[in-house]
C-alpha angles and dihedrals in degrees: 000000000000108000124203087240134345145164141222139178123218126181106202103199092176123047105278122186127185120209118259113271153129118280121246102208132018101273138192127202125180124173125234099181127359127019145267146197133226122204116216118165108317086330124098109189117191124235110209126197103290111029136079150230137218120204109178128210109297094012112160105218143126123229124213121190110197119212109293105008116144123197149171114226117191115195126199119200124248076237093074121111103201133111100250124167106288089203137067128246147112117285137214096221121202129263085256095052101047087050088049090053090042088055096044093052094069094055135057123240104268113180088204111043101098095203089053095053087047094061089037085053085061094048088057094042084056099044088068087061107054124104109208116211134210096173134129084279094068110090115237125210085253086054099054093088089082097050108115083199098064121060106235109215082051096060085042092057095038088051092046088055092036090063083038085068097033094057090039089058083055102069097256117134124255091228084064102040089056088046086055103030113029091032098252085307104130094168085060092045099054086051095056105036097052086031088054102024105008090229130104127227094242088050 
């Protein structure tokens, strides 16, 4: 059913992509552990544990979960009536809504449970008043090299694998993908590719 807003967590411990679409509903996604990437035009911005994200309705982007990343997404249904931001970016929410969020990540959506639609209320409420960025002050995924907070070698590996899938959905072969990305080391690229996205090439 489609609710008038609702949240859900989700905890990713593999490397996990979406395609590259518009979004159906206003969504916010902020990140409790890990860390994601959002796709926007030829730009990818990194969301780091503790900040968040708006995507609003109709929004053409591309999401990427690294391994291990956990997050709380609240959608907010096209039915809604409210002003919400009609731009992307990442948002600096208040100490009420992070609370909110915090609140909300320990507990699964339940249409019926009263407490739970009041907080989700605020949150709505909150969501009106953020002012999403995409300035010189949002981290890109160029930029991530000098994040204290990613380990570097890590990102380099997951991104490696990432375009591994991306060229196998394709329709490229995997001999060749291993030829072009893992330097014609198909050991090596087994043991990323099950170790980042549990999954193999010739699956």
């Amino acid at each position: 059913m489609n609710y008038l807003i609702a949240h859900h967590t989700y905890q990713y411990p593999f490397l996990h992509t979406t395609a590259r679409k518009k979004t159906i509903k206003h969504k916010l996604i902020s990140v409790l552990s890990g860390f994601a990437t959002v796709r926007l035009g030829k730009q990818e911005y990194v969301i780091n544990a503790g900040e968040a994200f708006w995507l609003p309705l109709d929004c053409l982007t591309a999401l990427t979960y690294f391994p291990n990343c956990t997050f709380i997404e609240v959608e907010v249904s096209v039915r809604s009536s409210k002003n919400y931001p009609h731009h992307a970016g990442l948002v600096q929410p208040s100490l009420l809504l992070n609370a909110l969020l915090e609140k909300l990540s320990d507990s699964p959506f339940t249409p019926n449970n009263h407490e739970q639609k009041k907080w989700l209320d605020v949150v709505d409420f909150e969501l009106e008043k953020l002012s999403p960025l995409l300035d010189e002050s949002v981290m890109t995924l160029d930029q991530a090299d000098k994040c204290s907070n990613i380990d570097k070698t890590s990102l380099q590996m997951a991104l490696k694998v990432r375009q591994a899938f991306k060229l196998r959905s394709s329709g490229i072969k995997a001999e060749r993908i291993i030829d072009e990305i893992f330097s014609a080391n198909a050991q090596q690229a087994e043991q990323l590719c099950l170790a980042i996205a549990n999954q193999t090439l010739n699956r």
